[in-house]
Every structure is written in structure tokens, then in C-alpha cells.
DSSP file (Angstrom, degrees, kcal/mol; ACC not computed):
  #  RESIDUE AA STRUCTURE BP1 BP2  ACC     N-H-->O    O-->H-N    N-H-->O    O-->H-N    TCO  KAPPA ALPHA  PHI   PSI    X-CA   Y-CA   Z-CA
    1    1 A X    >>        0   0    0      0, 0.0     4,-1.4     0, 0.0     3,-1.2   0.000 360.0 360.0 360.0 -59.2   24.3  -11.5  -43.6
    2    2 A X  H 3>  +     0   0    0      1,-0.2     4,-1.5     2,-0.2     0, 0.0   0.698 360.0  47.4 -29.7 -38.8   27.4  -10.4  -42.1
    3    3 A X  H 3> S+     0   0    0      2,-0.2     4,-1.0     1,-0.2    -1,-0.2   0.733 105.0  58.3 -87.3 -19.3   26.2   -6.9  -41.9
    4    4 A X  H <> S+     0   0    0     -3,-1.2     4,-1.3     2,-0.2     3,-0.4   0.833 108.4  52.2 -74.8 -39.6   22.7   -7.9  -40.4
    5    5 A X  H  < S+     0   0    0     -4,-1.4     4,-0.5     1,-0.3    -2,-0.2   0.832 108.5  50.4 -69.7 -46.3   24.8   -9.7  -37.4
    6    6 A X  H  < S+     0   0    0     -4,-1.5     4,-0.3    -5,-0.2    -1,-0.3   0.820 108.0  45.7 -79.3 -15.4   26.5   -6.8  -36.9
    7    7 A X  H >X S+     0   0    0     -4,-1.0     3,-2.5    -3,-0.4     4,-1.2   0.991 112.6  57.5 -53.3 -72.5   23.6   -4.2  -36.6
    8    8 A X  T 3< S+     0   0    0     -4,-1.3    -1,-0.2     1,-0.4    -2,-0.2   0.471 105.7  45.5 -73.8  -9.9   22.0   -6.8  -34.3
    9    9 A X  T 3> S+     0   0    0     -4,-0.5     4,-0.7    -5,-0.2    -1,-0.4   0.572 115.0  50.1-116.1   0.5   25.0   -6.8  -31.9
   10   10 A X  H <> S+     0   0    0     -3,-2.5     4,-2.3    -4,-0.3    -2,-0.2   0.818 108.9  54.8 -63.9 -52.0   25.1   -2.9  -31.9
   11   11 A X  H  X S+     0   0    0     -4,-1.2     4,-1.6     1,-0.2    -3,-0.1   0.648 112.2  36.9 -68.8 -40.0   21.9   -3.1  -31.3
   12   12 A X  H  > S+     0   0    0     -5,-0.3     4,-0.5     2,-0.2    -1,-0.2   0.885 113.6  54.3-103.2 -16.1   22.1   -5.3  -28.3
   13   13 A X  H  X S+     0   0    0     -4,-0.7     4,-2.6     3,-0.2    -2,-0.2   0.864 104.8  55.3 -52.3 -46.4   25.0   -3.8  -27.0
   14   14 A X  H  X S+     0   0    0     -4,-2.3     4,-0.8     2,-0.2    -2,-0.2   0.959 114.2  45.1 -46.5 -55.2   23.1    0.1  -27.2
   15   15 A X  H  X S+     0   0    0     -4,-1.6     4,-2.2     1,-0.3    -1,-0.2   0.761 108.7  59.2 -69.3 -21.8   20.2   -1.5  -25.0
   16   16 A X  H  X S+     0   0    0     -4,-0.5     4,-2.1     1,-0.2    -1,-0.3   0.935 110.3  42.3 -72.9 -49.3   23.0   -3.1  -22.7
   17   17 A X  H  X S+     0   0    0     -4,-2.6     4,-1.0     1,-0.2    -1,-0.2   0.605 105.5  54.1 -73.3 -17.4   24.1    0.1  -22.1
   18   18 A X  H  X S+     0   0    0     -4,-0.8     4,-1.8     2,-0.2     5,-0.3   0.823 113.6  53.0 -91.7 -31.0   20.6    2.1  -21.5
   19   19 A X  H >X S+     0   0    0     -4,-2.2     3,-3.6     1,-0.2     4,-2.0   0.919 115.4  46.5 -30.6 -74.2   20.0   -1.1  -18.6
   20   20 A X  H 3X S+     0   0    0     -4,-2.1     4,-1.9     1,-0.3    -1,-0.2   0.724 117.6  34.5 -54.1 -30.9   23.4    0.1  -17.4
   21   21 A X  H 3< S+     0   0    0     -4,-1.0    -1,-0.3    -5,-0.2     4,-0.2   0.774 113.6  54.6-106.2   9.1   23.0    3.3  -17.3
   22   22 A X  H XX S+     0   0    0     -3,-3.6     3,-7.0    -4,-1.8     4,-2.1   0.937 108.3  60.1 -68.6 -75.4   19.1    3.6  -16.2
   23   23 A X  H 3X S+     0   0    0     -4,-2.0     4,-7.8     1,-0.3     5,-0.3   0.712 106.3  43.3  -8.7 -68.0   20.4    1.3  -13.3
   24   24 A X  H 3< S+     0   0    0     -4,-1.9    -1,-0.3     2,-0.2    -2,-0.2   0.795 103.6  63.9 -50.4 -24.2   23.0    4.1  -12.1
   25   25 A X  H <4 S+     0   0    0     -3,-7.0     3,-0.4     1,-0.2     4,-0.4   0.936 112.4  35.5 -70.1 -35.5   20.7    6.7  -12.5
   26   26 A X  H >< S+     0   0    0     -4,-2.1     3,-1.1     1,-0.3    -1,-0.2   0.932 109.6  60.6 -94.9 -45.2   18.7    4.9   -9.7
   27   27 A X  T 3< S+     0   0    0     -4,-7.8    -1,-0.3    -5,-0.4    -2,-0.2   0.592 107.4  48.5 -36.7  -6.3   21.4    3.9   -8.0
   28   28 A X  T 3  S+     0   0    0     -3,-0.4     2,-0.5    -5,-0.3    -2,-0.2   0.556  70.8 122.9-114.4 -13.5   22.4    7.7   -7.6
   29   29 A X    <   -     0   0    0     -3,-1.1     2,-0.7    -4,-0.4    74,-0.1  -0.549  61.6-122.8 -76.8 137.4   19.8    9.4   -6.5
   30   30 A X        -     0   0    0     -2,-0.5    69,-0.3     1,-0.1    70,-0.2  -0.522  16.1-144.2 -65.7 111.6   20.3   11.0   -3.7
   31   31 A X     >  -     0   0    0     -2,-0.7     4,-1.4    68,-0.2    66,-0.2  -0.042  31.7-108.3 -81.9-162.1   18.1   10.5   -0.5
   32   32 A X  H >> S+     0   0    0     64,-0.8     3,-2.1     2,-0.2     4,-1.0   0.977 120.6  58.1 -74.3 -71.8   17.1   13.4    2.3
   33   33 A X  H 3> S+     0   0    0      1,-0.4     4,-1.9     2,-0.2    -1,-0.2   0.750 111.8  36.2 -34.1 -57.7   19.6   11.6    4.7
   34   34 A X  H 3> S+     0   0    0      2,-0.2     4,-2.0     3,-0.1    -1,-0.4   0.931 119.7  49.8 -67.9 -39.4   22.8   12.0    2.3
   35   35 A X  H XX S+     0   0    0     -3,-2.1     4,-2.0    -4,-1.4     3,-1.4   0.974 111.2  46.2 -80.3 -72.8   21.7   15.2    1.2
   36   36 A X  H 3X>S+     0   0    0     -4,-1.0     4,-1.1     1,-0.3     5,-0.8   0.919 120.3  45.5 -29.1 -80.4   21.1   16.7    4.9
   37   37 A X  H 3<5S+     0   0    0     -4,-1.9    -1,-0.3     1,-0.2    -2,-0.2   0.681 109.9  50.7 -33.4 -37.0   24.4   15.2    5.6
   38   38 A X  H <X5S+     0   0    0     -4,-2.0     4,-1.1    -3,-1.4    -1,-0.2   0.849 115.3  42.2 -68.6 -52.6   26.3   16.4    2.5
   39   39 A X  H >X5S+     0   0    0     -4,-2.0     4,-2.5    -3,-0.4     3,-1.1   0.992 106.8  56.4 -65.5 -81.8   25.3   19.8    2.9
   40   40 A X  H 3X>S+     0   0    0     -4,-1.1     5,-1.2    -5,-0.3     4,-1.1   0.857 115.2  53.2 -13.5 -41.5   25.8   20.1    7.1
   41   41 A X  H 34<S+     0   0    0     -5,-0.8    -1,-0.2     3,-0.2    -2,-0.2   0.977 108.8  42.6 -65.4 -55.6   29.5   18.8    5.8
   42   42 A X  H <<5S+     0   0    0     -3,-1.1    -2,-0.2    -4,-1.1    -3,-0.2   0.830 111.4  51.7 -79.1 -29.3   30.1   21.3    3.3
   43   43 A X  H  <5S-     0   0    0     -4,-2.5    -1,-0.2     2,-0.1    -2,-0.2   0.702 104.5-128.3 -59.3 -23.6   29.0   24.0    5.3
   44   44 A X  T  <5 +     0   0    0     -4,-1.1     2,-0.4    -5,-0.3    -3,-0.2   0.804  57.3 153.5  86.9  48.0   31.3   22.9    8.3
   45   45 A X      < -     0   0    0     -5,-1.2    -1,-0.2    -6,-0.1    -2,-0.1  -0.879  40.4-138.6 -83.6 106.4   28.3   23.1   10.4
   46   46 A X        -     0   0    0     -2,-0.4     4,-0.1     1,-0.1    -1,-0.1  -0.168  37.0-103.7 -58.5-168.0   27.8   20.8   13.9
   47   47 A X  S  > S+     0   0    0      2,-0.2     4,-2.1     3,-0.1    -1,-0.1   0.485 127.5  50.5-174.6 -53.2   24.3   19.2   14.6
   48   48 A X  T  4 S+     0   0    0      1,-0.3     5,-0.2     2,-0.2     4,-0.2   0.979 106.4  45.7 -67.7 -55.8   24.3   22.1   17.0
   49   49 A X  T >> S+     0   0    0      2,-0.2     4,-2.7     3,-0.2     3,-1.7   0.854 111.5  52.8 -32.4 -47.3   25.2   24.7   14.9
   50   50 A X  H >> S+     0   0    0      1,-0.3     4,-1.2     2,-0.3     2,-1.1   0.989 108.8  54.9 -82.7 -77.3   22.6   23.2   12.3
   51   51 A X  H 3< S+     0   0    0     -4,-2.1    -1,-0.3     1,-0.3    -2,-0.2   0.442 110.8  48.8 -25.6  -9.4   19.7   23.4   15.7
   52   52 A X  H X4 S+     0   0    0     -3,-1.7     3,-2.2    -2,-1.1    -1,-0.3   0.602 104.1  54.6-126.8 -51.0   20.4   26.9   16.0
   53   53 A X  H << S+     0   0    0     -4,-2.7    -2,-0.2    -3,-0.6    -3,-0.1   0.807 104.0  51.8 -41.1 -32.8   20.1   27.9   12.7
   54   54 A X  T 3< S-     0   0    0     -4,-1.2     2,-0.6     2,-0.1    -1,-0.3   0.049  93.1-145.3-106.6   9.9   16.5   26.5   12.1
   55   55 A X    <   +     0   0    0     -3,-2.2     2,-0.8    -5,-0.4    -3,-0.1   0.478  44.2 146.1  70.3   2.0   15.7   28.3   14.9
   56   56 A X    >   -     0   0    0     -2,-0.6     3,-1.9     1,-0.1    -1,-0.1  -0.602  36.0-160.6 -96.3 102.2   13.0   25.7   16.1
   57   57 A X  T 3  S+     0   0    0     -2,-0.8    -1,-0.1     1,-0.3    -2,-0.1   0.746  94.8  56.6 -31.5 -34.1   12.2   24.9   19.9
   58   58 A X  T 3  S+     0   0    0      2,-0.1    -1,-0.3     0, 0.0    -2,-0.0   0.632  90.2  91.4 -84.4 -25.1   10.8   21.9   19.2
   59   59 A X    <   -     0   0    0     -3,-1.9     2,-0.3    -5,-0.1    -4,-0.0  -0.214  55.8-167.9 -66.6 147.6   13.8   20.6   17.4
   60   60 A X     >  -     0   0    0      1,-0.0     4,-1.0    -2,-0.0     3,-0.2  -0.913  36.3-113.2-138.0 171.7   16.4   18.8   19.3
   61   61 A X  H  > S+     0   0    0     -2,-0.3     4,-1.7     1,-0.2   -10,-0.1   0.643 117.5  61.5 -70.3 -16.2   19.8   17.7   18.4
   62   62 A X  H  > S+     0   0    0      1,-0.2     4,-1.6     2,-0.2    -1,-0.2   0.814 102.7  55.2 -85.1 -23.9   18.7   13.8   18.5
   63   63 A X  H  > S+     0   0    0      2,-0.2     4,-0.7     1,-0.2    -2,-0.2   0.766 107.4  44.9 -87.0  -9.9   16.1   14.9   15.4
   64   64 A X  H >X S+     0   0    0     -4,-1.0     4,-1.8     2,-0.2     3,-1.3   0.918 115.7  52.5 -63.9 -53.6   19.1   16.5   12.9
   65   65 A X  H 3< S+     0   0    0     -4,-1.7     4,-0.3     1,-0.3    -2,-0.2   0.737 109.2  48.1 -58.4 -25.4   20.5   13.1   14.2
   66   66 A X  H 3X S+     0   0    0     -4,-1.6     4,-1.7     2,-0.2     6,-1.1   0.710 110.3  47.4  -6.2 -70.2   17.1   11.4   13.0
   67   67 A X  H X< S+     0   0    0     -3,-1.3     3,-0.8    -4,-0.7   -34,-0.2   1.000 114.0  46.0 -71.1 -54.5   17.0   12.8    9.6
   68   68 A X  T 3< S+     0   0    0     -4,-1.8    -1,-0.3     1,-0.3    -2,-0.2   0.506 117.8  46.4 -66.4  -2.6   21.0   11.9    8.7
   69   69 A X  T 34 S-     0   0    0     -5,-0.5    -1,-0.3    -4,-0.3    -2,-0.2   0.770 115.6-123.8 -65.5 -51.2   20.4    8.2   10.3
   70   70 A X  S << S+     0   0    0     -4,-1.7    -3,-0.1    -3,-0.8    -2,-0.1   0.033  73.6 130.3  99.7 -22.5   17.0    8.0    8.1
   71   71 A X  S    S-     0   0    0     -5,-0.3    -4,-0.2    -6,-0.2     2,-0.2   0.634  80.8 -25.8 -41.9 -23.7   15.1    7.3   11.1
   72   72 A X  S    S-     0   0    0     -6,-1.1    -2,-0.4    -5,-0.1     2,-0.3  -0.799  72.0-111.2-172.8 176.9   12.7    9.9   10.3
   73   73 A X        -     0   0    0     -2,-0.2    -9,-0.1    -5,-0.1    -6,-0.0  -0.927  26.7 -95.8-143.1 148.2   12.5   13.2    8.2
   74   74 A X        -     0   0    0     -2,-0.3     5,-0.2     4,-0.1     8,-0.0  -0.193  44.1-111.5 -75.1 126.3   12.2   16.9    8.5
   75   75 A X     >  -     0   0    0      3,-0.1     4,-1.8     1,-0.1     5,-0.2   0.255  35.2-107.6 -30.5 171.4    8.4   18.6    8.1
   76   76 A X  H  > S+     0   0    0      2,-0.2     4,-1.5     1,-0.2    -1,-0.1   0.799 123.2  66.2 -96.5 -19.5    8.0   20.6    5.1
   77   77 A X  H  > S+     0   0    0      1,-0.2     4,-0.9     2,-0.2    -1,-0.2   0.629 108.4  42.0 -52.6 -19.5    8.1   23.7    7.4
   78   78 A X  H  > S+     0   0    0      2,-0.2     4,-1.7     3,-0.1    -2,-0.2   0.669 109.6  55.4 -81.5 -37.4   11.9   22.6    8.2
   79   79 A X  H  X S+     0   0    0     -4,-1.8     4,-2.1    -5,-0.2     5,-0.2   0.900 102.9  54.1 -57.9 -33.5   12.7   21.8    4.7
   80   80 A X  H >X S+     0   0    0     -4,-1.5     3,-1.6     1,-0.2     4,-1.2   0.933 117.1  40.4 -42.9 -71.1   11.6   25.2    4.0
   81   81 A X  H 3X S+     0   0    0     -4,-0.9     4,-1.0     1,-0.3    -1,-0.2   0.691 113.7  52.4 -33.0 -39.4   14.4   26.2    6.9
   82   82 A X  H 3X S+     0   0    0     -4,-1.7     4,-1.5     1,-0.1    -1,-0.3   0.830 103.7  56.7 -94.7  -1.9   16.6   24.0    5.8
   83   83 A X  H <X>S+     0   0    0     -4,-2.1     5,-1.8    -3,-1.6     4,-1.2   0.966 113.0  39.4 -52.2 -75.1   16.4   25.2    2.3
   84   84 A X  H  <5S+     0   0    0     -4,-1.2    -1,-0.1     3,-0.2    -2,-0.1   0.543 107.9  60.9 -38.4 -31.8   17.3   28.6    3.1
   85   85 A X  H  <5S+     0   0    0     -4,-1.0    -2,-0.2    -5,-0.2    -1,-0.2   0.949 120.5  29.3 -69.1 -71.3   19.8   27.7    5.6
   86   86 A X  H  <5S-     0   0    0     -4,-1.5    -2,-0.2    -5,-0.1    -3,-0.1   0.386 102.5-124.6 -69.8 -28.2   21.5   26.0    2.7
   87   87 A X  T  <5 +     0   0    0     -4,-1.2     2,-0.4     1,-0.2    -3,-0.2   0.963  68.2 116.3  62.3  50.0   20.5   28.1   -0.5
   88   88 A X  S   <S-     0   0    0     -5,-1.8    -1,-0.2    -6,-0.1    -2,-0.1  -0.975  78.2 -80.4-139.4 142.7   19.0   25.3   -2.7
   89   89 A X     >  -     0   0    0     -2,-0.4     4,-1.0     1,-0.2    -9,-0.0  -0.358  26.9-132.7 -55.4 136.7   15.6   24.9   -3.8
   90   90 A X  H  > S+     0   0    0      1,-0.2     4,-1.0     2,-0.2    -1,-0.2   0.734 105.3  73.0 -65.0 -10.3   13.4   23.5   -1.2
   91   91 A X  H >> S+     0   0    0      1,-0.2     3,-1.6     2,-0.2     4,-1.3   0.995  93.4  62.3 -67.1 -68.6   12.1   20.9   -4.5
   92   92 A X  H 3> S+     0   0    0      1,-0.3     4,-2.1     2,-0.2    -1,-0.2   0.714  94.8  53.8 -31.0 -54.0   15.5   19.4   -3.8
   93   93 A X  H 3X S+     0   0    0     -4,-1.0     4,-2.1     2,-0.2    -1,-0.3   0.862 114.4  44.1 -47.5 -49.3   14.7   18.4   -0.5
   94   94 A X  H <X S+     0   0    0     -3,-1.6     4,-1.8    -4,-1.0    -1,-0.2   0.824 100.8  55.5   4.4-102.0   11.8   16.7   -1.7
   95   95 A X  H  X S+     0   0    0     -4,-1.3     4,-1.5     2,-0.2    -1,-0.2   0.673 115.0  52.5 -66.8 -23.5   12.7   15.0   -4.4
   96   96 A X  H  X S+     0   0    0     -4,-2.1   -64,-0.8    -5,-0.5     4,-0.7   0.835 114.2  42.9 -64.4 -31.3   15.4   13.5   -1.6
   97   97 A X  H  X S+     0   0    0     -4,-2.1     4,-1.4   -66,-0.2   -65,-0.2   0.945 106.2  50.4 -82.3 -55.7   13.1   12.9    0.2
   98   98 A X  H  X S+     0   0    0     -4,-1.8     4,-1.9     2,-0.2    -2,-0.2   0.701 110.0  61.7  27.2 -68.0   10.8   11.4   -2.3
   99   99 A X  H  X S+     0   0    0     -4,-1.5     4,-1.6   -69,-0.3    -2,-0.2   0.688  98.1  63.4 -81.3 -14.2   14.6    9.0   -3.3
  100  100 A X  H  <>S+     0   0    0     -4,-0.7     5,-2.0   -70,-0.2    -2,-0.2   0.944 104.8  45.1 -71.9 -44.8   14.2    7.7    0.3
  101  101 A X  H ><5S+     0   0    0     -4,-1.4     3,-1.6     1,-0.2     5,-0.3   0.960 114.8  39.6  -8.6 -89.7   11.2    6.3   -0.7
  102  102 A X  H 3<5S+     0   0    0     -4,-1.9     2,-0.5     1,-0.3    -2,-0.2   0.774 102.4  59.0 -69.6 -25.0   11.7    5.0   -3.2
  103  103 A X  T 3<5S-     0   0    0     -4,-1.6    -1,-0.3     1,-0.1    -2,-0.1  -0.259 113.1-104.8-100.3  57.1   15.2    3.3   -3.2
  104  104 A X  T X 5 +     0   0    0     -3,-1.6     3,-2.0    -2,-0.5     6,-0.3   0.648  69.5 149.7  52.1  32.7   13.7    1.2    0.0
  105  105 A X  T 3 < +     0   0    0     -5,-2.0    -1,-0.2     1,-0.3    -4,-0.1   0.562  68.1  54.8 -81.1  -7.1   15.4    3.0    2.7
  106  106 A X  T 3  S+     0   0    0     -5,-0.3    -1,-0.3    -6,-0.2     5,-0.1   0.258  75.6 128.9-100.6  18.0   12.2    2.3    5.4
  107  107 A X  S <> S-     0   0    0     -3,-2.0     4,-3.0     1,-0.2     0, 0.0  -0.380  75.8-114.9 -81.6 162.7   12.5   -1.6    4.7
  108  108 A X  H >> S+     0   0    0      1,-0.2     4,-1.8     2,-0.2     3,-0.6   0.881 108.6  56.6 -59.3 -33.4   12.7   -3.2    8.3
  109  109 A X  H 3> S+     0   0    0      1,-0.2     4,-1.5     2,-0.2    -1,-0.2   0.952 112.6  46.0 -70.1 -57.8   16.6   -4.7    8.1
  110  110 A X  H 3> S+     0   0    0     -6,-0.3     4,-2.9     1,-0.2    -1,-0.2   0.805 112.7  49.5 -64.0 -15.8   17.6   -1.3    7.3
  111  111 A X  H XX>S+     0   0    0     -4,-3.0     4,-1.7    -3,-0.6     3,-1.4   0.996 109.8  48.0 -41.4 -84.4   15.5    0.1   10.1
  112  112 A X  H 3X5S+     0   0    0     -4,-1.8     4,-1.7     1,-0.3    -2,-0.2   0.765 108.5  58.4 -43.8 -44.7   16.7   -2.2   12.6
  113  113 A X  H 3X5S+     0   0    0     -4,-1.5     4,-1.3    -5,-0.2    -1,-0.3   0.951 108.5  47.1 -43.5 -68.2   20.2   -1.2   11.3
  114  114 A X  H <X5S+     0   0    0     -4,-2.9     4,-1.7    -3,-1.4     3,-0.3   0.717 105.3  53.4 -58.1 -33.2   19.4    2.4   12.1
  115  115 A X  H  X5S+     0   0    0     -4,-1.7     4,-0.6     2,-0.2    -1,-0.2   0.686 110.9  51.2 -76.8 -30.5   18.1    2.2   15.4
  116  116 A X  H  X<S+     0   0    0     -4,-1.7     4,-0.9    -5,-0.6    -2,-0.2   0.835 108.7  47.6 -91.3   1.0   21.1    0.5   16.4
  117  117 A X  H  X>S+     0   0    0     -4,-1.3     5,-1.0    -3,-0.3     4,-0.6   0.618 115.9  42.2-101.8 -18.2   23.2    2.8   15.1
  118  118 A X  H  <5S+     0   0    0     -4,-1.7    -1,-0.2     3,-0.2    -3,-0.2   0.335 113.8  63.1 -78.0   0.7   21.4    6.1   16.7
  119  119 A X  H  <5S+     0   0    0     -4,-0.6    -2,-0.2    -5,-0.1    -3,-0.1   0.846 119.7  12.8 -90.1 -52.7   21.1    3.9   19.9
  120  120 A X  H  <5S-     0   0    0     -4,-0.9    -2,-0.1    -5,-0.2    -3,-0.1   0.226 105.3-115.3-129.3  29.9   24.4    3.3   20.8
  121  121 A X  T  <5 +     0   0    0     -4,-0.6     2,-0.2     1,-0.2    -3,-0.2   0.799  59.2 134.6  90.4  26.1   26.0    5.7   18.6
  122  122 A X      < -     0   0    0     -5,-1.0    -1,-0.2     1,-0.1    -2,-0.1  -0.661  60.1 -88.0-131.6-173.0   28.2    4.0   16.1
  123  123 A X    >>  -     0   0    0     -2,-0.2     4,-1.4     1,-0.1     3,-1.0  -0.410  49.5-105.7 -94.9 162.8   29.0    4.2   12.3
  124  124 A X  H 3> S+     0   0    0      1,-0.3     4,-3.9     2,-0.2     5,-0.3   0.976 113.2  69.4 -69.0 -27.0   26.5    2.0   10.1
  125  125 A X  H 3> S+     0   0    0      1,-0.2     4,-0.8     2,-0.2     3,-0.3   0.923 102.0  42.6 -51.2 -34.3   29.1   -0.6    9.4
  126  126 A X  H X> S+     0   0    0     -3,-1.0     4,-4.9     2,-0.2     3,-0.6   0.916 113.8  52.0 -73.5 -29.5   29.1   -1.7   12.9
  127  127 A X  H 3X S+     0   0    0     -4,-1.4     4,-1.5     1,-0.2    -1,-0.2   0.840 115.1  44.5 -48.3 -41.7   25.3   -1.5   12.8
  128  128 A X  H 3< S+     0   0    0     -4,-3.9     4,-0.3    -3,-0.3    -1,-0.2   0.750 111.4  48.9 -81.1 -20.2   25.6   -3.6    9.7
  129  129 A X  H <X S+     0   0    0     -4,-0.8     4,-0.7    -3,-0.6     3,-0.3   0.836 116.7  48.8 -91.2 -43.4   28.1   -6.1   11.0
  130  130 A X  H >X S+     0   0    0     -4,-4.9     3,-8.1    -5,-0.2     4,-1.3   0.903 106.8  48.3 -43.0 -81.0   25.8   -6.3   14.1
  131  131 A X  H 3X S+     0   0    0     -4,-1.5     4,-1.6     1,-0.4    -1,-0.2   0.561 118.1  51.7   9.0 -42.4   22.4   -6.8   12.3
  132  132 A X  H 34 S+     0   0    0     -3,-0.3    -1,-0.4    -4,-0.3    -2,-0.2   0.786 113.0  35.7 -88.2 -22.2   24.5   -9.4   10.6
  133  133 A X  H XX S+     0   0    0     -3,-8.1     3,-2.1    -4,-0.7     4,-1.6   0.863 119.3  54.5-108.1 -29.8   26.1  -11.3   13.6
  134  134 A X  H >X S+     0   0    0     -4,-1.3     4,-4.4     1,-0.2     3,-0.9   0.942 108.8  48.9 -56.9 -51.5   22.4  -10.8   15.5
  135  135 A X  H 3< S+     0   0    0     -4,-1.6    -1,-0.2     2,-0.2    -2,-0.2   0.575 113.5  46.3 -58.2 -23.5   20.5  -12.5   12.2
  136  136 A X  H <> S+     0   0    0     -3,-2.1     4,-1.1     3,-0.1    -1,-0.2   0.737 113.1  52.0-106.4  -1.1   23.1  -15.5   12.4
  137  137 A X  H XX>S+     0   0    0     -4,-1.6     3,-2.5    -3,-0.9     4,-1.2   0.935 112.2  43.8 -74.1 -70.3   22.6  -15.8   16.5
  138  138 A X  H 3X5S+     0   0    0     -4,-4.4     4,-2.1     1,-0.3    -1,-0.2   0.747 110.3  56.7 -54.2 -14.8   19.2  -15.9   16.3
  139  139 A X  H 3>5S+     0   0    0     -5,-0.3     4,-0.9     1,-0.2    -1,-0.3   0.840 108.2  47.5 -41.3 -52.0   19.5  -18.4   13.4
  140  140 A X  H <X5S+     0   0    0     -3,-2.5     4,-0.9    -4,-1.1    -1,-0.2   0.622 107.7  52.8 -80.9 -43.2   21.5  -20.6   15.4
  141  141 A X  H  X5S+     0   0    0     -4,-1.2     4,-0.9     2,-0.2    -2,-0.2   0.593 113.5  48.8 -86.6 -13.0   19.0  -20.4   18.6
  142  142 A X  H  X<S+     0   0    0     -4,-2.1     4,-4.0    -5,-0.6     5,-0.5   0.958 109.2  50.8 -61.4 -52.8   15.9  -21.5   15.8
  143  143 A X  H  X S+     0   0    0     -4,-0.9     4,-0.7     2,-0.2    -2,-0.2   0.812 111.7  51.6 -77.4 -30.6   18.0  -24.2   14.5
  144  144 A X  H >X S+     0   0    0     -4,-0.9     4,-2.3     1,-0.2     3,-0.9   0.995 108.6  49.7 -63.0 -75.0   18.5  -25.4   18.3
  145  145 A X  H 3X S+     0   0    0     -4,-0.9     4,-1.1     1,-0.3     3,-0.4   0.781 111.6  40.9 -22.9 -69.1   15.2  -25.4   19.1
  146  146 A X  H 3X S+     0   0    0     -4,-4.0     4,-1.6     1,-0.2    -1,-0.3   0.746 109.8  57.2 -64.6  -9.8   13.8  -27.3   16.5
  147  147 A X  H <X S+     0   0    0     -3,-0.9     4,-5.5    -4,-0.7    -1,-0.2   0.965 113.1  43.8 -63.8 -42.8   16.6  -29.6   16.6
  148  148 A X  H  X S+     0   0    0     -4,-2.3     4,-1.2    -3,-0.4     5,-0.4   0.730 121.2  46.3 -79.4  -5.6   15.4  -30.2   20.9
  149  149 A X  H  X S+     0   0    0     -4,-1.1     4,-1.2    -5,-0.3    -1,-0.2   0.846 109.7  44.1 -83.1 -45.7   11.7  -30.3   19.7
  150  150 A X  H  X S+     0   0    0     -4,-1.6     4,-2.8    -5,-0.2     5,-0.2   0.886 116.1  55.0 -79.1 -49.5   11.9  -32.5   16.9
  151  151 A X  H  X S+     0   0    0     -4,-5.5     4,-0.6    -5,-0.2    -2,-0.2   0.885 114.1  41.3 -29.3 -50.0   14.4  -34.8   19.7
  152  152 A X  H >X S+     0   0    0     -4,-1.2     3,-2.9     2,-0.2     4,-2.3   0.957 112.3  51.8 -84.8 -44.3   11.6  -34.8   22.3
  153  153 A X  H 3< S+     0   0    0     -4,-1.2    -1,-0.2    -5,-0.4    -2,-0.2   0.932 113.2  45.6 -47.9 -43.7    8.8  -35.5   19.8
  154  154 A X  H 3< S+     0   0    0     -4,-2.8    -1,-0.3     1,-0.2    -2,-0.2   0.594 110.7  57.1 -78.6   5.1   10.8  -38.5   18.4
  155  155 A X  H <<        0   0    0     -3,-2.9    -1,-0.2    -4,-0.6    -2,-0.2   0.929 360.0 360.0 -56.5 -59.2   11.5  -39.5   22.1
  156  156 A X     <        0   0    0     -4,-2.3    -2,-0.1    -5,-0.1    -1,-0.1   0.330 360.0 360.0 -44.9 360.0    7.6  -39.7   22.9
């Protein structure tokens, strides 16, 4: 009996551990935005630098700024470029791209987050601390409202 207990807490420990470590795996992929960024770092490459490399007319310094925000993401004729640029298979880019997807990086709070941090230029913790203190203003000017709405009705 003793030895059936212990299988069975081996057992549930092994599965605890494939949770835990499925979990990281998806917690770790890397999206286009971190990967753009990561790379542009290690190469010791500006925004500008980067814009001259890829060679593209059309390209501006605000759309590198774009990709590494998440605000939108480079054509597959620019991953191609940035592939090369970089030396990595252009499938990497992809599949980053592909992990932006998926780990929910277009939901709107992080959106809103991003636009305010390519708007006025700041790092995403203040973006996030905003978002946060914006979410508890407007909270606070619902809760007013209904408070003076529900007041007048029970006036009437």
C-alpha cells in the first residue's frame, strides 16, 4: 500500500512539473517585437542605422519604432531584409511573429498601452502606470455619474 502511495505522488508530481514546464515554454516564446529589438541591440544598431540598412523608401523611422512597440509588424518582404540584415533564418521572424499572436499581444489594454507609449515617447511602465491610473479615473467618473443619476431619479 505504501508503495502504491508513493508511485501515485511521483506520478502527480511528474505531471506537476510537465504543467510547469509547458507553461514556461509559452511563456518564453519570443514575439517579432522582442526579437526586432533584441537583435537591433546586439548589433549596436540605431533605428536609423536599422532604416538604412533595409534600404526601403517607404520605410520611416516611426515604422522600426512600430514593429519594437508591437503596434504593427514588418511585410514579409522586410522580414526577408531583416533576415539578412541580421543573419538568421527569415522562419524565425515568423514564428515571432506567429508568438505575437498568439501570446495576446493585439488585445486592446495592451494596444492602448502601446499607442501611449509611441505617442508620447516613454518606456511601457509609464504607459502601464498610465493605462492604470486612466482605468481608475474613468472608473471614478462612472461611479459619479450613476451615483448623480440614481440621486435625481430618487428626487423625481
Amino acid at each position: 500500500m505504501g508503495k502504491l502511495i508513493e508511485e501515485i505522488r511521483k506520478e502527480k508530481r511528474a505531471a506537476e512539473k510537465r504543467k510547469k514546464d509547458e507553461k514556461e515554454k509559452i511563456e518564453h516564446k519570443k514575439g517579432i517585437e522582442e526579437l526586432i529589438v533584441e537583435l537591433r541591440n546586439k548589433k549596436g544598431l540605431s533605428r536609423i542605422e536599422l532604416l538604412e540598412k533595409l534600404e526601403d523608401s517607404n520605410l520611416t523611422e516611426n515604422d522600426i519604432k512600430k514593429w519594437e512597440i508591437g503596434l504593427s509588424y514588418p511585410d514579409l518582404d522586410t522580414i526577408y531584409k531583416l533576415s539578412e540584415i541580421y543573419r538568421i533564418p527569415s522562419t524565425e521572424f515568423v514564428k515571432a511573429k506567429n508568438n505575437s499572436y498568439e501570446n495576446g499581444l493585439a488585445g486592446i489594454n495592451k494596444k492602448i498601452i502601446r499607442w501611449f507609449v509611441y505617442t508620447l515617447n516613454v518606456s511601457f511602465y509609464i504607459g502601464v502606470v498610465f493605462t492604470t491610473i486612466l482605468y481608475v479615473v474613468i472608473f471614478i467618473l462612472a461611479l459619479c455619474f450613476f451615483v448623480t443619476v440614481a440621486y435625481q431619479v430618487k428626487a423625481s
